[in-house]
N, CA, C, O and CB atoms as a CASP TS submission, in Angstrom:
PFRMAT TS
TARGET T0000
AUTHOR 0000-0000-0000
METHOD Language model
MODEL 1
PARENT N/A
ATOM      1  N   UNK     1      -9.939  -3.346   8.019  1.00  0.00           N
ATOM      2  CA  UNK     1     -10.187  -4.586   8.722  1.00  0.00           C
ATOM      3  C   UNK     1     -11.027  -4.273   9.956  1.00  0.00           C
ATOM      4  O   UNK     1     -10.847  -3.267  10.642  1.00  0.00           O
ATOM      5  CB  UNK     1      -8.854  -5.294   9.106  1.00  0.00           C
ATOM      6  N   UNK     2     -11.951  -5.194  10.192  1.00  0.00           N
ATOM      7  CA  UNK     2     -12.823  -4.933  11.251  1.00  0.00           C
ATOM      8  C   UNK     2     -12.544  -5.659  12.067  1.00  0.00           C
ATOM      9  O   UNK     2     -12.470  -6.846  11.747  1.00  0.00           O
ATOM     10  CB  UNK     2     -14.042  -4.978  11.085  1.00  0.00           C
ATOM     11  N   UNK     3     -12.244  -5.231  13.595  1.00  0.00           N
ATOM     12  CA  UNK     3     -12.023  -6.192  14.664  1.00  0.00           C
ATOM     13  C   UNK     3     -13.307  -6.361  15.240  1.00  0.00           C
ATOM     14  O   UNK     3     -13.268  -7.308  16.025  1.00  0.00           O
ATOM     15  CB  UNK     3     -10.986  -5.772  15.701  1.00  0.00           C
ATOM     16  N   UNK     4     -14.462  -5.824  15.178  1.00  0.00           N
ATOM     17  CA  UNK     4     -15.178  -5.339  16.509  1.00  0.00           C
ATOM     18  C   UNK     4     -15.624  -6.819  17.068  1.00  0.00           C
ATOM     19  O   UNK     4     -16.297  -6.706  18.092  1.00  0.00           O
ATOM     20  CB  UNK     4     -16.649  -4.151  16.220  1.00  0.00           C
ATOM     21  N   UNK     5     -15.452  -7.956  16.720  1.00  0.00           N
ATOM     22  CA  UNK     5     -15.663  -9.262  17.511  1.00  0.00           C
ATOM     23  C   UNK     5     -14.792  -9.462  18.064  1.00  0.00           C
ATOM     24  O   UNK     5     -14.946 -10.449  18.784  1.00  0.00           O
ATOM     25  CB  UNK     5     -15.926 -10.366  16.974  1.00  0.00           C
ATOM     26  N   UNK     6     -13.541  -8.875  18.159  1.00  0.00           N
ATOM     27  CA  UNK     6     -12.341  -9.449  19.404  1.00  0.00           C
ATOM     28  C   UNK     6     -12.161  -8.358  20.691  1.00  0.00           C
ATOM     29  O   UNK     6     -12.080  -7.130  20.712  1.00  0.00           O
ATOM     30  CB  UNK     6     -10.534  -9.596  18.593  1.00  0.00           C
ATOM     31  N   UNK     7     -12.141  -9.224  21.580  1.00  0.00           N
ATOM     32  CA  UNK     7     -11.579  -8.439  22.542  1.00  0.00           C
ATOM     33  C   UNK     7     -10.914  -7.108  22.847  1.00  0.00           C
ATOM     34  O   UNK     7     -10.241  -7.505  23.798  1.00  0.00           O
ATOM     35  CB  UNK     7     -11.012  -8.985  22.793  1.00  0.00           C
ATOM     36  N   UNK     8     -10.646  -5.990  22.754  1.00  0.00           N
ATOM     37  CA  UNK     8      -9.898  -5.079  23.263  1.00  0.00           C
ATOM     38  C   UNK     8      -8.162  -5.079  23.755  1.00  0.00           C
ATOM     39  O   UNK     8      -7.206  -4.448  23.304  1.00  0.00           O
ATOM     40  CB  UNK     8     -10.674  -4.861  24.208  1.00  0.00           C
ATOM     41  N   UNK     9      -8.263  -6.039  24.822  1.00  0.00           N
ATOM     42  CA  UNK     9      -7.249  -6.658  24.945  1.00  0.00           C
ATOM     43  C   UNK     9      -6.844  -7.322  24.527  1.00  0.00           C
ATOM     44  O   UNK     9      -5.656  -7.173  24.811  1.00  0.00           O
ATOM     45  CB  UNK     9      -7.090  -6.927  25.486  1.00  0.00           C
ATOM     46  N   UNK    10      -6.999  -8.617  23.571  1.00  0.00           N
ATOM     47  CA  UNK    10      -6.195  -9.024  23.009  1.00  0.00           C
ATOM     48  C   UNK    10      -6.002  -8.793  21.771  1.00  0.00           C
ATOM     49  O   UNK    10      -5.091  -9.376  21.185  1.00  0.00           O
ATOM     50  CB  UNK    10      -6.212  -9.897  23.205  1.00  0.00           C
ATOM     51  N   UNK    11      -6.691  -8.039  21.229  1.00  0.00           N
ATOM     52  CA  UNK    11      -5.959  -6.885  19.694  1.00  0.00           C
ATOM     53  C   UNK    11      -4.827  -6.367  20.488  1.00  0.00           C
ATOM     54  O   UNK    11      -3.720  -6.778  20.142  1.00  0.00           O
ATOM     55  CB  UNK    11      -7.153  -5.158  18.933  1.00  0.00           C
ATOM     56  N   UNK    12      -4.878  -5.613  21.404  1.00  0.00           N
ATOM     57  CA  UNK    12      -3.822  -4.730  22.210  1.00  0.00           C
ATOM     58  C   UNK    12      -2.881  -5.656  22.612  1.00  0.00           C
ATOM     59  O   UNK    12      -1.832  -5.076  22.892  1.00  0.00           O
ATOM     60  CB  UNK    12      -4.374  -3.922  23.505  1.00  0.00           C
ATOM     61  N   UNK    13      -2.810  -6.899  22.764  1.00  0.00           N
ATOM     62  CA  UNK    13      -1.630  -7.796  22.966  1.00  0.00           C
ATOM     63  C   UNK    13      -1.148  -8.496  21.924  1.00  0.00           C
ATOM     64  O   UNK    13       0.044  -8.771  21.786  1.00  0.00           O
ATOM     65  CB  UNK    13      -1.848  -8.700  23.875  1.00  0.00           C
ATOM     66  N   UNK    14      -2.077  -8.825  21.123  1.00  0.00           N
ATOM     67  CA  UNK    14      -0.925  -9.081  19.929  1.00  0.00           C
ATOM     68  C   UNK    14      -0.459  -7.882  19.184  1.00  0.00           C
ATOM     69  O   UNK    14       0.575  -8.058  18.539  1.00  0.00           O
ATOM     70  CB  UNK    14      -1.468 -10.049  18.779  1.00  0.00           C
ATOM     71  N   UNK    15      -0.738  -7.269  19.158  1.00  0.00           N
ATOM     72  CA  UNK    15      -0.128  -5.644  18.663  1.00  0.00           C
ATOM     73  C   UNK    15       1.372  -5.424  19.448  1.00  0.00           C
ATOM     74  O   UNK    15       2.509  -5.282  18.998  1.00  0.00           O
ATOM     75  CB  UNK    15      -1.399  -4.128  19.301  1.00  0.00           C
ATOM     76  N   UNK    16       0.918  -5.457  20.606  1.00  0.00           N
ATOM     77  CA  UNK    16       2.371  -4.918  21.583  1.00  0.00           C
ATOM     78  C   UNK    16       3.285  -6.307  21.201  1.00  0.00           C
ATOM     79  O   UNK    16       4.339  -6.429  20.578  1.00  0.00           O
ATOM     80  CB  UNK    16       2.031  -4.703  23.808  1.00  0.00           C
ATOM     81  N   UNK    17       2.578  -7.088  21.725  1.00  0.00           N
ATOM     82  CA  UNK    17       3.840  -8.361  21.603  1.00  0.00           C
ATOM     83  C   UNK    17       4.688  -8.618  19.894  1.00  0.00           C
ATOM     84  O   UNK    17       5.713  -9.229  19.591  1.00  0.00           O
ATOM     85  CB  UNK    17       2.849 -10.142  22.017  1.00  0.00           C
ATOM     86  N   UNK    18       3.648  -7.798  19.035  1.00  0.00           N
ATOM     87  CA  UNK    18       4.180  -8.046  17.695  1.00  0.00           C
ATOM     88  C   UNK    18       5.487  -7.140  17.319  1.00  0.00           C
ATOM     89  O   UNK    18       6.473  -7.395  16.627  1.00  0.00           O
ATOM     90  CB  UNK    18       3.014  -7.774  16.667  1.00  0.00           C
ATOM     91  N   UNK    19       5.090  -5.954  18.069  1.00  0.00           N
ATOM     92  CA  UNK    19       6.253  -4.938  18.342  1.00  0.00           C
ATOM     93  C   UNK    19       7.274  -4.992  18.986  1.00  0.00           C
ATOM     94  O   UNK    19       8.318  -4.448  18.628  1.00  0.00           O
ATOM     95  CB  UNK    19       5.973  -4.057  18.788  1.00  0.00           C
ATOM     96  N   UNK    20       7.136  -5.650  20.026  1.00  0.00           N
ATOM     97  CA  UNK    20       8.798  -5.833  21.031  1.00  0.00           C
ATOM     98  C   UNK    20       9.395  -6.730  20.386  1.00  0.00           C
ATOM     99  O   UNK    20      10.621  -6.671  20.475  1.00  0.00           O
ATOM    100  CB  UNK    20       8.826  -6.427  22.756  1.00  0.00           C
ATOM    101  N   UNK    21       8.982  -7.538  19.769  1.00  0.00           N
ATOM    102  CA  UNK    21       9.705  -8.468  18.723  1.00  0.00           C
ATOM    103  C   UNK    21      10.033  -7.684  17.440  1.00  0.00           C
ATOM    104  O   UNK    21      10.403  -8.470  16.568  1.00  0.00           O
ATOM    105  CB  UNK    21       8.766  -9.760  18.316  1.00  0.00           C
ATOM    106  N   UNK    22      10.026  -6.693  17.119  1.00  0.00           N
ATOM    107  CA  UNK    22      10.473  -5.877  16.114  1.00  0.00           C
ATOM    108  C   UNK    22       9.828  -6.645  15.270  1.00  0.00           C
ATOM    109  O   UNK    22      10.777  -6.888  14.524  1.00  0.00           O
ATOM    110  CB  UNK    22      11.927  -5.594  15.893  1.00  0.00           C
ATOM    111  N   UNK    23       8.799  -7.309  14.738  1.00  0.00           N
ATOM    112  CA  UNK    23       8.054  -8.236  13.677  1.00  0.00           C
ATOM    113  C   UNK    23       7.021  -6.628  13.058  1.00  0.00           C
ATOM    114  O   UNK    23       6.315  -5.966  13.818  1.00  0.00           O
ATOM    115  CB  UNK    23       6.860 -10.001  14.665  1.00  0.00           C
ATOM    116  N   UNK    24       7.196  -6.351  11.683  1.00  0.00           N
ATOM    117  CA  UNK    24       6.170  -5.872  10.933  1.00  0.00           C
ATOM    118  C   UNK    24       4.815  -5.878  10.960  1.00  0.00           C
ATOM    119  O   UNK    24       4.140  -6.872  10.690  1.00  0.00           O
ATOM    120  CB  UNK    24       6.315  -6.206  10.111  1.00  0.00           C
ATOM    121  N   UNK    25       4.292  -4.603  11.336  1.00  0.00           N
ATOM    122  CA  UNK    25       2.885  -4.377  11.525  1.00  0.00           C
ATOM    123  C   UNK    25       1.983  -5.498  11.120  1.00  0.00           C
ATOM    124  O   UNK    25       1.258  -6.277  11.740  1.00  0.00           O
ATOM    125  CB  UNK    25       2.504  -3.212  10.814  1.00  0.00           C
ATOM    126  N   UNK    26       2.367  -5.250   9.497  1.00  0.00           N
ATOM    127  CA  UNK    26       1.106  -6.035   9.163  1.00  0.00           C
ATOM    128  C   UNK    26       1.036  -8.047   9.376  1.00  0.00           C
ATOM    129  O   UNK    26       0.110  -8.774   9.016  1.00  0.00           O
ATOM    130  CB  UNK    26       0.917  -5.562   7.412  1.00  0.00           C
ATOM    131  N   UNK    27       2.160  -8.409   9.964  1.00  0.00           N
ATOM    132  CA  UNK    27       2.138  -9.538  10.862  1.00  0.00           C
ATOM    133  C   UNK    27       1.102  -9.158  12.147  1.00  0.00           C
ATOM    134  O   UNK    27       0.303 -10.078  12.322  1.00  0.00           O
ATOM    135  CB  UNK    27       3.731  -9.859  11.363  1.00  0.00           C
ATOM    136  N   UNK    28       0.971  -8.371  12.807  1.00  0.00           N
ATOM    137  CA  UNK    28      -0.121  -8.278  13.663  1.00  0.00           C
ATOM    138  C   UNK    28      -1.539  -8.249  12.694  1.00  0.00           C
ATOM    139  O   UNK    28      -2.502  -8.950  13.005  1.00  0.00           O
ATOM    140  CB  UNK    28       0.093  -6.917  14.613  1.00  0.00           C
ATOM    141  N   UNK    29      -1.550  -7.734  11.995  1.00  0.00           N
ATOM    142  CA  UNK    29      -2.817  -7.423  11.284  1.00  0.00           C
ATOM    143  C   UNK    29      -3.529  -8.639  10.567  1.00  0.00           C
ATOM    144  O   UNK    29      -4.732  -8.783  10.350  1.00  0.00           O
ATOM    145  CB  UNK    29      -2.518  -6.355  10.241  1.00  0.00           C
ATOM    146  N   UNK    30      -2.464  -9.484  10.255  1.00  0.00           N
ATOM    147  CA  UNK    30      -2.555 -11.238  10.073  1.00  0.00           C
ATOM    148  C   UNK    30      -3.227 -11.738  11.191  1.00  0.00           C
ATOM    149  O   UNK    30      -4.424 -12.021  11.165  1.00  0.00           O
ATOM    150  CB  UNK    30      -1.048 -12.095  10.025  1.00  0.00           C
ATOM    151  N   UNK    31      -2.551 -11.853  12.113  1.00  0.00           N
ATOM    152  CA  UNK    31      -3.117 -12.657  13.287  1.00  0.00           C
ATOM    153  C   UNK    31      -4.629 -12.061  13.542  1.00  0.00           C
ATOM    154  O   UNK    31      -5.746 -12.571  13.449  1.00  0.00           O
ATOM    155  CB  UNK    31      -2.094 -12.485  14.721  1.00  0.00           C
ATOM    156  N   UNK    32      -4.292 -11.122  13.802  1.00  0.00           N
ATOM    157  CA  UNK    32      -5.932 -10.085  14.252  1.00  0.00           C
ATOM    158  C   UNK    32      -6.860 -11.078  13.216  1.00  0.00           C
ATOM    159  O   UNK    32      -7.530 -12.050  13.565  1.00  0.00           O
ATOM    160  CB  UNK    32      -5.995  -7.725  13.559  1.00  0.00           C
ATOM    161  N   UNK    33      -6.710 -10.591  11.970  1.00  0.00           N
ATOM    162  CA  UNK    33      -7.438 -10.984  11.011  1.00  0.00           C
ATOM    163  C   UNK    33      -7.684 -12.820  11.277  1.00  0.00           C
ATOM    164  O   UNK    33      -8.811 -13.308  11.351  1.00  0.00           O
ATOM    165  CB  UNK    33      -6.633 -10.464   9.600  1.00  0.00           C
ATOM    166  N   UNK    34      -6.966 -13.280  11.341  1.00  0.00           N
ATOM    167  CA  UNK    34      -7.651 -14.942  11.547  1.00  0.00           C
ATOM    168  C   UNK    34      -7.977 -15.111  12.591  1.00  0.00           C
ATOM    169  O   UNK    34      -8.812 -15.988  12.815  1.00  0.00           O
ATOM    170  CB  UNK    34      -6.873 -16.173  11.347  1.00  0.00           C
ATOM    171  N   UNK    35      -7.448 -14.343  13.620  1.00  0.00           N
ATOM    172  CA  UNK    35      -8.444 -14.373  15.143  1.00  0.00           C
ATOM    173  C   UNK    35      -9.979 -14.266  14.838  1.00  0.00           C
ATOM    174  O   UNK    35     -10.831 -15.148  14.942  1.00  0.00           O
ATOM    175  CB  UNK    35      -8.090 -12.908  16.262  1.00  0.00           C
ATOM    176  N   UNK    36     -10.112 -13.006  14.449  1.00  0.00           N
ATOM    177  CA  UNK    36     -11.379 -12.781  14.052  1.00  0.00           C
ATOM    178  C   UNK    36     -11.984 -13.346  13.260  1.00  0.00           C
ATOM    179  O   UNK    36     -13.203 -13.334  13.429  1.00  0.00           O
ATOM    180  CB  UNK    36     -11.538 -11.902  13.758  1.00  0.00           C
ATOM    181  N   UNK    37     -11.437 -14.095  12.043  1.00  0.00           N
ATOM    182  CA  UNK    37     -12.306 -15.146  11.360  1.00  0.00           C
ATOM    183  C   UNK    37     -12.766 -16.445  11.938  1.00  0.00           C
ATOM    184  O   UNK    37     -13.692 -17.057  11.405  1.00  0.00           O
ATOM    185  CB  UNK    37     -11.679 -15.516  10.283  1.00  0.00           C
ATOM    186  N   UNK    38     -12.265 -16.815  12.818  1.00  0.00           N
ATOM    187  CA  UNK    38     -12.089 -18.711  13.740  1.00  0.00           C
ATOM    188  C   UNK    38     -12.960 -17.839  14.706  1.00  0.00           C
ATOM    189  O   UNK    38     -13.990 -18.395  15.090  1.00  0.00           O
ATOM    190  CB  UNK    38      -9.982 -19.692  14.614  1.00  0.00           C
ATOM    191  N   UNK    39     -12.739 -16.623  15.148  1.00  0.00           N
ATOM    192  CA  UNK    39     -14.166 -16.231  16.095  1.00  0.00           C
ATOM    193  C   UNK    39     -15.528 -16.010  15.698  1.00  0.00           C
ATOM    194  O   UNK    39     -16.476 -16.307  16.424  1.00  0.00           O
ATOM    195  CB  UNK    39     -14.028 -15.045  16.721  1.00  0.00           C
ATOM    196  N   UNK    40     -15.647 -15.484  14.540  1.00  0.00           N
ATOM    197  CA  UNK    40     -16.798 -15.080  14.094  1.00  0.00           C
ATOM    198  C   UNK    40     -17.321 -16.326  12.975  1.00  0.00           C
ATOM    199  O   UNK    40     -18.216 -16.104  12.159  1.00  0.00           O
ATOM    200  CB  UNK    40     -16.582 -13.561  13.487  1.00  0.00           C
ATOM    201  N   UNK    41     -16.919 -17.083  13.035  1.00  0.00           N
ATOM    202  CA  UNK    41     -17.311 -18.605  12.708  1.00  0.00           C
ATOM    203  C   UNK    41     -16.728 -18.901  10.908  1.00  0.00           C
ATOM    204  O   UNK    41     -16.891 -19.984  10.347  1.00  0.00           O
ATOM    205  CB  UNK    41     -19.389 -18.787  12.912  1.00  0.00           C
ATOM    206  N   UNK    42     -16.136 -17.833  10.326  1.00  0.00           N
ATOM    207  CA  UNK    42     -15.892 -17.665   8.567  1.00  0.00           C
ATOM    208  C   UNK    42     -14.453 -18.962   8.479  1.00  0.00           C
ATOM    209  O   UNK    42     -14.139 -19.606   7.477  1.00  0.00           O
ATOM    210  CB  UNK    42     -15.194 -15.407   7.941  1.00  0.00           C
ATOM    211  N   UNK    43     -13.748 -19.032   9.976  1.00  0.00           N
ATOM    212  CA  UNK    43     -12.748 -20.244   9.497  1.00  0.00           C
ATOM    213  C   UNK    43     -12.552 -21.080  10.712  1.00  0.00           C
ATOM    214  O   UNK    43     -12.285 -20.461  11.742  1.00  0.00           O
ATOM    215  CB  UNK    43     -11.193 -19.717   8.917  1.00  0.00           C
ATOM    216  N   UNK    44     -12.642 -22.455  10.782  1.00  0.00           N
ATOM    217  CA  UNK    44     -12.345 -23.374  11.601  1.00  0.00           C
ATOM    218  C   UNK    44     -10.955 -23.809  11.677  1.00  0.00           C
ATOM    219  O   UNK    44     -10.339 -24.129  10.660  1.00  0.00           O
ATOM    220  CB  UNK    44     -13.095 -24.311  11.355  1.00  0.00           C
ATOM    221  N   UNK    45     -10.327 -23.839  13.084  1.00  0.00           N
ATOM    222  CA  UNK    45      -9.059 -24.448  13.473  1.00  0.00           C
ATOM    223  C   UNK    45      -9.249 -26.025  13.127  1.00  0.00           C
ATOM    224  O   UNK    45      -8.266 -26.761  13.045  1.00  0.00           O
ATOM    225  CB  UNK    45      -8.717 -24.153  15.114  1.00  0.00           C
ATOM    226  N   UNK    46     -10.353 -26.421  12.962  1.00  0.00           N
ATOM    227  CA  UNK    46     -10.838 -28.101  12.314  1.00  0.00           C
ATOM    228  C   UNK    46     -10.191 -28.265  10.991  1.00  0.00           C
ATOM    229  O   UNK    46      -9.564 -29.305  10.790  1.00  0.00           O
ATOM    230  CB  UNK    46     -12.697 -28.349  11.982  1.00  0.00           C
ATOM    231  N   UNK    47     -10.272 -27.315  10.016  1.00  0.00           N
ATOM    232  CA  UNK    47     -10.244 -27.060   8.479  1.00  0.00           C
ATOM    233  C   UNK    47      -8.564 -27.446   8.374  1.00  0.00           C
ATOM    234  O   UNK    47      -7.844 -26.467   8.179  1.00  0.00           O
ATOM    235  CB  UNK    47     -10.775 -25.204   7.918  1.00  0.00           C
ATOM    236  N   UNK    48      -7.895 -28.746   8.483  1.00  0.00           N
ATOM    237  CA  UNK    48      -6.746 -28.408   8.305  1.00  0.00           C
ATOM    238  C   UNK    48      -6.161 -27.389   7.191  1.00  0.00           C
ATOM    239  O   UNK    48      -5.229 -26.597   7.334  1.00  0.00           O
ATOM    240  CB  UNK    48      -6.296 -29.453   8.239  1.00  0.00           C
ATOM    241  N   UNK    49      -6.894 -27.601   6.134  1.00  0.00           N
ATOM    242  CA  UNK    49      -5.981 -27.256   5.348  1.00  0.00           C
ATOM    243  C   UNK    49      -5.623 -25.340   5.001  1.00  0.00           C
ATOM    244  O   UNK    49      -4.736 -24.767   4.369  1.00  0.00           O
ATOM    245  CB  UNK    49      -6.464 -28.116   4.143  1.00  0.00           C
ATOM    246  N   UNK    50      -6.771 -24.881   5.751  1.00  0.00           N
ATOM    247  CA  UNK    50      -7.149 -23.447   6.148  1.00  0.00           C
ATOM    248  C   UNK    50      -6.065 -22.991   6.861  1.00  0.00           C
ATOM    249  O   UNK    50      -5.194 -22.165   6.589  1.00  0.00           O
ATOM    250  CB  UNK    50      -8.440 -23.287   6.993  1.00  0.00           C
ATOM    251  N   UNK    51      -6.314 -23.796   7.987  1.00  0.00           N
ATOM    252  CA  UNK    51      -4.936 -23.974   9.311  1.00  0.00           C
ATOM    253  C   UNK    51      -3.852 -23.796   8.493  1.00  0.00           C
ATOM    254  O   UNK    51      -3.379 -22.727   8.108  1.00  0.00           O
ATOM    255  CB  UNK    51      -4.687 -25.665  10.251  1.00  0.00           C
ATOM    256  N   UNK    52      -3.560 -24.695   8.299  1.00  0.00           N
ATOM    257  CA  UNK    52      -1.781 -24.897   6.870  1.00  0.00           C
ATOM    258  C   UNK    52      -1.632 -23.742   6.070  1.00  0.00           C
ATOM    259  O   UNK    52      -0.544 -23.298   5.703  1.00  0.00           O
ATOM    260  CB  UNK    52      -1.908 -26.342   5.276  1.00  0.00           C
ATOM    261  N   UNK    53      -2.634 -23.305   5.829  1.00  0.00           N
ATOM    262  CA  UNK    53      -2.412 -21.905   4.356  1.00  0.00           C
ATOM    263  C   UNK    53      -2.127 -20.314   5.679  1.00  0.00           C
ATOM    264  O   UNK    53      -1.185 -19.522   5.715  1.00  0.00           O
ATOM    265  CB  UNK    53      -4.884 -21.555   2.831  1.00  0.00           C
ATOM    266  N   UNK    54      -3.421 -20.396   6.607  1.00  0.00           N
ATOM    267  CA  UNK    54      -2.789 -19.444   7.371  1.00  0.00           C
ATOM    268  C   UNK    54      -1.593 -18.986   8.136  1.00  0.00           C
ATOM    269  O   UNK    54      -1.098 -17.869   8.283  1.00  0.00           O
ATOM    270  CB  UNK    54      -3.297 -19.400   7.886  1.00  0.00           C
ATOM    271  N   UNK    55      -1.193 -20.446   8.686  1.00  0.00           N
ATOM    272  CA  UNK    55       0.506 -20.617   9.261  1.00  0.00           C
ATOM    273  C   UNK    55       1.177 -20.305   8.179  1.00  0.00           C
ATOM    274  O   UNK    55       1.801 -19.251   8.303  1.00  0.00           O
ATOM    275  CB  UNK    55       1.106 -22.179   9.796  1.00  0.00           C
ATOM    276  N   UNK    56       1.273 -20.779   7.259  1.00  0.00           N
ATOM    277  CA  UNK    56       2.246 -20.218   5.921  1.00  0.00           C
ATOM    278  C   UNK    56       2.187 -19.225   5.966  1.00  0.00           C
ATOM    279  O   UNK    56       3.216 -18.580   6.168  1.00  0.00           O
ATOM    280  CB  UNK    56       2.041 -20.457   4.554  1.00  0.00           C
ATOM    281  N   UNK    57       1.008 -18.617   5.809  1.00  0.00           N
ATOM    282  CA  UNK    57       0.795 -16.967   5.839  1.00  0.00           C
ATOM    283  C   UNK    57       1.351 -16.114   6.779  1.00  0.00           C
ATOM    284  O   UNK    57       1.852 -15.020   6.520  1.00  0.00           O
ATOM    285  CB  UNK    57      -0.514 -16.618   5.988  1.00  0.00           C
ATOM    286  N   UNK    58       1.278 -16.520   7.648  1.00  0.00           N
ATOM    287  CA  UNK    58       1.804 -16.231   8.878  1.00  0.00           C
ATOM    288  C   UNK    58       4.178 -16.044   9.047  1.00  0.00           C
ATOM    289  O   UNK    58       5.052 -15.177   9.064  1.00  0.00           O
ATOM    290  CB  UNK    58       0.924 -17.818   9.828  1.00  0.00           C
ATOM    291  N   UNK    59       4.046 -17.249   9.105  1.00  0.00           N
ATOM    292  CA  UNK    59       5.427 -17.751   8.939  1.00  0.00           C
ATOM    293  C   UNK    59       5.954 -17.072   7.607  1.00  0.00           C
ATOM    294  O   UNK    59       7.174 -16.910   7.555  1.00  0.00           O
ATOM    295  CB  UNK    59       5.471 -19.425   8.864  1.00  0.00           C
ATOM    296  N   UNK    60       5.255 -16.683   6.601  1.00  0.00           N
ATOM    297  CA  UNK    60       5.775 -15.725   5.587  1.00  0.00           C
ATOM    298  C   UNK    60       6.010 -14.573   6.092  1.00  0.00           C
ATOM    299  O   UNK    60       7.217 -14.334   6.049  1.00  0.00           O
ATOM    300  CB  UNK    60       4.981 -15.511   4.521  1.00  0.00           C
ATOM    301  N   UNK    61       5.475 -13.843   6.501  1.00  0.00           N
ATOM    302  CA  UNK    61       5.006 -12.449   7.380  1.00  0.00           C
ATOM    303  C   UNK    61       6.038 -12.261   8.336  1.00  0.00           C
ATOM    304  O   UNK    61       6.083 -11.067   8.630  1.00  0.00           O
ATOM    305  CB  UNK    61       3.501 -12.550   8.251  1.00  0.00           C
ATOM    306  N   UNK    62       7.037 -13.049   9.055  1.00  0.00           N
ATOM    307  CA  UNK    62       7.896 -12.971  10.482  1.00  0.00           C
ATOM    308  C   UNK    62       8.643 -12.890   9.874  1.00  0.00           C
ATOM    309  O   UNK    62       8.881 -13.521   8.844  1.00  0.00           O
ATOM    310  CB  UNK    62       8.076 -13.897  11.615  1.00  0.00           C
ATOM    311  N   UNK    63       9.458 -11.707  10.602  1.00  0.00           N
ATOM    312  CA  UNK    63      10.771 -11.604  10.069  1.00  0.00           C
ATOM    313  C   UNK    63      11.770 -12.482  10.809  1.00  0.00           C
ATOM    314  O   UNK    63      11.556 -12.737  11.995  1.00  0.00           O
ATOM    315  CB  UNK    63      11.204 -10.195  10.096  1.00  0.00           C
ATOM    316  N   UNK    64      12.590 -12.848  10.341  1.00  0.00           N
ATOM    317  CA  UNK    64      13.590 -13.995  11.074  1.00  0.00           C
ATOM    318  C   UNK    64      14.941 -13.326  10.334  1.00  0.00           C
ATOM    319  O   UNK    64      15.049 -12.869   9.196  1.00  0.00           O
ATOM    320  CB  UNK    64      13.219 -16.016  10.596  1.00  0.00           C
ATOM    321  N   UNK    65      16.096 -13.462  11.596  1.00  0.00           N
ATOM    322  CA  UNK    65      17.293 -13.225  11.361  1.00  0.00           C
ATOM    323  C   UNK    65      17.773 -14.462  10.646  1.00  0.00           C
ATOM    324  O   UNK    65      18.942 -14.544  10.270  1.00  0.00           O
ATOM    325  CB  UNK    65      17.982 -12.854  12.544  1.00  0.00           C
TER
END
């Protein structure tokens, strides 16, 4: 996965914050990844239905007690 369009810091903060929450790597690697797509123009927060499939994606990915 290629970040090089995001920030530094905030790869490095959703990383850490994904960890003190004991949440599974590749839940950070999710987020990273649609960060970087809605940045680099491949997905719009407009697109509901994009939106809806990634939160699923997402909300699949978290671990919950």
């Amino acid at each position: 996965m290629s970040l090089e369009n995001l920030d530094k810091s905030i790869t490095e903060s959703v990383i850490e914050i994904v960890e003190k929450n004991s949440q599974p790597a590749d839940l950070a690697n999710k987020i990273l990844s649609w960060l970087d797509a809605v940045h680099s123009g491949q997905e719009s927060l407009d697109d509901k239905n994009s939106y809806l499939n990634r939160i699923e994606v997402l909300l699949d990915a978290t671990k919950t007690d």
